[in-house]
Residue, then its C-alpha position, 0 to 999 in steps of 0.5 A: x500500500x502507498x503511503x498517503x501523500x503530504x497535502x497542501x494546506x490551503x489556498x491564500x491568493x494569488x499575485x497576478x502581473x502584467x502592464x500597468x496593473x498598478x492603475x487598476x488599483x482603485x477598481x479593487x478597492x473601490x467597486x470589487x471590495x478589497x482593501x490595500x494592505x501593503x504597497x511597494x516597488x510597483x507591486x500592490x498587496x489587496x487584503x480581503x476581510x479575513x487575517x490573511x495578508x493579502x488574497x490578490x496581488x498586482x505586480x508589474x511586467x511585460x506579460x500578463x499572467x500569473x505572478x504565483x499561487x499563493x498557499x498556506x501550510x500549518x507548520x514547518x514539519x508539514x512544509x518540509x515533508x511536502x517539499x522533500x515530496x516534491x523533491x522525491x517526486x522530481x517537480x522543479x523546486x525552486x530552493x530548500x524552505x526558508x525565509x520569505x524576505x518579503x512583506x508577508x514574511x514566514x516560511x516555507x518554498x516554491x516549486x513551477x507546474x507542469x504548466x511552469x506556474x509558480x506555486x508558493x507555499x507559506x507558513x507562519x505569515x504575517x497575519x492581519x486582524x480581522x475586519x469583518x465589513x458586509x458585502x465584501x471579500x473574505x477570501x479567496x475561493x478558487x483559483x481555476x486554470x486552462x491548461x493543454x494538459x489536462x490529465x497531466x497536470x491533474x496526476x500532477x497536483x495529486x501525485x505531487x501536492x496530496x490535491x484530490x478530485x472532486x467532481x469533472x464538468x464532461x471532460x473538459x474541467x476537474x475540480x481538484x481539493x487540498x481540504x473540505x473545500x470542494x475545490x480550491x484548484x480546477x483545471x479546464x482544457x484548452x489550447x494553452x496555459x493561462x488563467x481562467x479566473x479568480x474567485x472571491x468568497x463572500x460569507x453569506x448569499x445576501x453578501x454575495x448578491x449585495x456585492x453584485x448590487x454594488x458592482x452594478x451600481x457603480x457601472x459594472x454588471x456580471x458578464x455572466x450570473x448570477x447563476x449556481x453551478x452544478x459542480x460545488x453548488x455555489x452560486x457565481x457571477x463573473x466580471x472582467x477587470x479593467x486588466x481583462x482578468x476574469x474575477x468572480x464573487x461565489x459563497x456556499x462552496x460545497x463542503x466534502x465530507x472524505x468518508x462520504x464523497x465520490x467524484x462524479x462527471x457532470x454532463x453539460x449538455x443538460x442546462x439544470x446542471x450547469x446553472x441549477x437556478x436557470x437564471x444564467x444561461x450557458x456562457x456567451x461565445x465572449x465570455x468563453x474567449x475572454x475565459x481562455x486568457x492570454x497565453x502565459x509562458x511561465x516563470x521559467x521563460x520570464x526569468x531567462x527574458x529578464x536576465x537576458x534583459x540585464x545582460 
């Protein structure tokens, strides 16, 4: 019998990059509901209403894509047991566990996917006080990713990083978990790497319709929602950001109990499961493109440009 892999501990963020990100800042504050928490050096930190540091960050560059995903581990023990992990099961680790200089602080490692991602795991971070306020973000729900490999980097998250699967939406997504959340990572099929969308839970439904109230308010309707899926049970509404960024805010996630869960295959070709409400319809021909995202070469490609850059 294998031994029972070491799993990732949570999911903290994200930290996205691309031109100009630092003058999308007021739209985050302003109209999505966060709050800055820290600023430097052409990279702003976004805080929700929990203790995290920060749920989304906005860091400058040539490419627009993903910075890192940002996790959290418990403790030392378990984030040097899922390094060796991912050392024994040959990921491309970028160094042994130390200290982050950076303003989060704490401890812990990085390691690039499949894909070339880089995924940054933390413990002891610096932690915020709570700043419960209605309608706005607690945390970061999902992060959902397109990739030309689906089942690869599936294997991969689970092999290497102890994630479990869900459910699958036909066979062109999975929903892959790290704790009770039905899914903190999903992967969707496409033709290349690149972000799907960020979601940002709200603690209740009234929170989460009163947070699409003050989006609409404010000029800025959901490009698609509100709706509930099928896979997760919770509710959606998705906006684009003036980056082009995909963001949604969800509640309710699906809780999974361990002992109980089976993985199932969704089928799309029946409306009711896909939008269980009949309130959102399928996703426009648009909304679909602007899903795909831009192509992103990684983290790799970007260090090997910027040194060639300094050269």
């Amino acid at each position: 019998m294998s031994e029972t892999p070491i799993r990732t501990g949570s999911l903290r963020g994200i930290m996205m990059r691309g031109p100009g990100l630092a003058e999308t800042l007021p739209f985050y504050e302003d109209m999505w509901g966060l709050k800055l928490a820290h600023s430097d050096d052409g990279t702003a930190l976004l805080r929700g209403t929990g203790s995290e540091p920060f749920l989304y960050g906005l860091t400058e560059g040539d490419v627009f894509g993903i910075e890192y995903v940002h996790f959290a581990m418990p403790d030392r023990t378990q984030t040097d047991a899922l390094h060796a992990q991912c050392v024994a099961k040959g990921a491309q680790v970028l160094g042994a566990p130390a200290e982050f200089d950076d303003w989060a602080g704490g401890y812990g490692f990085e390691v690039l996917d499949p894909d070339m991602r880089r995924l940054r795991f933390r413990t002891e971070a610096r932690q915020l006080p709570e700043e419960p306020d209605w309608s706005k973000p607690k945390k970061v729900s999902h992060v959902v990713l397109n990739t030309p490999d689906m089942e690869g980097v599936q294997a991969w998250y689970e092999d290497v990083l102890g994630f479990r699967t869900s459910d699958y939406s036909a066979d062109q997504m999975v929903f892959l978990r790290c704790n009770t959340d039905h899914h903190s990572i999903a992967l969707v099929r496409a033709h290349y790497a690149s972000v799907n969308h960020v979601a940002f839970e709200l603690p209740t439904i009234d929170e989460f319709m009163r947070a699409i109230g003050r989006m609409k308010q404010k000029g800025h309707v959901p490009t698609w929602g509100p709706g509930r899926h099928g896979p997760g049970n919770n509710p959606f509404a998705y906006f684009v950001s003036p980056s082009g960024f995909v963001i949604e805010f969800t509640s309710e996630l699906q809780q999974i109990d361990e002992t109980t869960h089976e993985a199932q295959v969704w089928p799309r070709d029946n409306p009711e499961l896909m939008d269980r409400w009949m309130t959102a319809g399928p996703p426009t021909p648009a909304q679909r493109a602007v899903m795909q995202g831009r192509p992103d070469p990684g983290w790799p490609e970007l260090a090997q440009r910027n040194r060639g850059a300094a050269e």
